[in-house]
N, C-alpha and C positions, 0 to 999 in steps of 0.2 A: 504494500500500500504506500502510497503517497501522503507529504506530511508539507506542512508551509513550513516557510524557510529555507527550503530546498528547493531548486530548479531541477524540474523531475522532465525527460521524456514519456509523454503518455498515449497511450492511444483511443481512439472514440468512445468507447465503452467509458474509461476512468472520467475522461470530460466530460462527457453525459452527466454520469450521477455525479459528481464534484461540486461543477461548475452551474450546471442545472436544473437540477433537479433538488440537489441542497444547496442550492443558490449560495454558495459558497464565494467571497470575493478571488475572484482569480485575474492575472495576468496572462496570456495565451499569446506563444511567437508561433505562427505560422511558417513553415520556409522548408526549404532542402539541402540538402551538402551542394548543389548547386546554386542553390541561395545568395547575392552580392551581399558579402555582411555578416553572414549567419554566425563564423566562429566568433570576430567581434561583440556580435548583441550576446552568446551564450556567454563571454564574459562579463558583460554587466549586467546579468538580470542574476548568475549566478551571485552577483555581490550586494544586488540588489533584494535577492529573495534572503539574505540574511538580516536587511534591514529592515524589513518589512514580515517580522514572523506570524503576522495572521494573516497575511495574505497566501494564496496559491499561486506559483512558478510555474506554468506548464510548457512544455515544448512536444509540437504536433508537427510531425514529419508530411509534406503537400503529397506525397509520392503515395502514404499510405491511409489519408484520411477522409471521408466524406464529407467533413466540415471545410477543409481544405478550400471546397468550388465557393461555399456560402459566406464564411470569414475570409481567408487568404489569396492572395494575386501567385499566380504560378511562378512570376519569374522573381519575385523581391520576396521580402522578408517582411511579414503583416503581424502587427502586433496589436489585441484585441482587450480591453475592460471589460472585463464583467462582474454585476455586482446584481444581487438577489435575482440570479439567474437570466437574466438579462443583458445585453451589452450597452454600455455608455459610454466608450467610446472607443475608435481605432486609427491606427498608424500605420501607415505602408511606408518601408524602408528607414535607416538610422535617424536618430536623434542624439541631441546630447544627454548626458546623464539628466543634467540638471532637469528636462521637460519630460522623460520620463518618471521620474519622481511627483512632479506638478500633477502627471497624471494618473498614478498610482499612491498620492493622498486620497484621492477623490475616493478612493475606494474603503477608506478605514472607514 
């Protein structure tokens, strides 16, 4: 199982109930190893999901996910809010720390 604090790779299933259905606050990068960015953003959401320990860190591979067409852009790196199972807000491609932070207050 998956725990906040930690930036977990997940797949459909754990995002569903998590993210969803116990409306849990999560963070979700959409992307691939072919991904522009992708190793960069896993180091800062990994630094990130320590500072933010009720939050959920998830990382959804586009290659293998159904949400992938609904949330994520095939070719960048899409990064999704969700809070009481809902989304409120998203990002396609890098940012600086500092605006993802902006964005993942909103979520406490």
């Amino acid at each position: 199982m998956v725990n906040p604090s930690t930036y977990s790779e997940v797949n459909d299933k754990i995002f569903e109930k998590i993210t969803i259905e116990e409306g849990q606050s999560t963070v979700v990068v959409f992307g691939s190893e072919t991904s522009g960015g992708m190793s960069m953003i896993d180091t800062i959401m990994e630094g990130l999901a320590v500072m933010y320990p009720s939050i959920y860190f998830f990382k959804i591979n586009n290659d293998r996910s159904a949400y992938a067409g609904i949330y994520g852009d095939a070719g960048m790196v899409s990064i999704c809010y969700f809070k009481n199972g809902k989304i409120v807000d998203t990002q396609i491609g890098l940012s600086p720390k500092s605006k993802l932070k902006e964005k993942i207050a909103l979520l406490e």
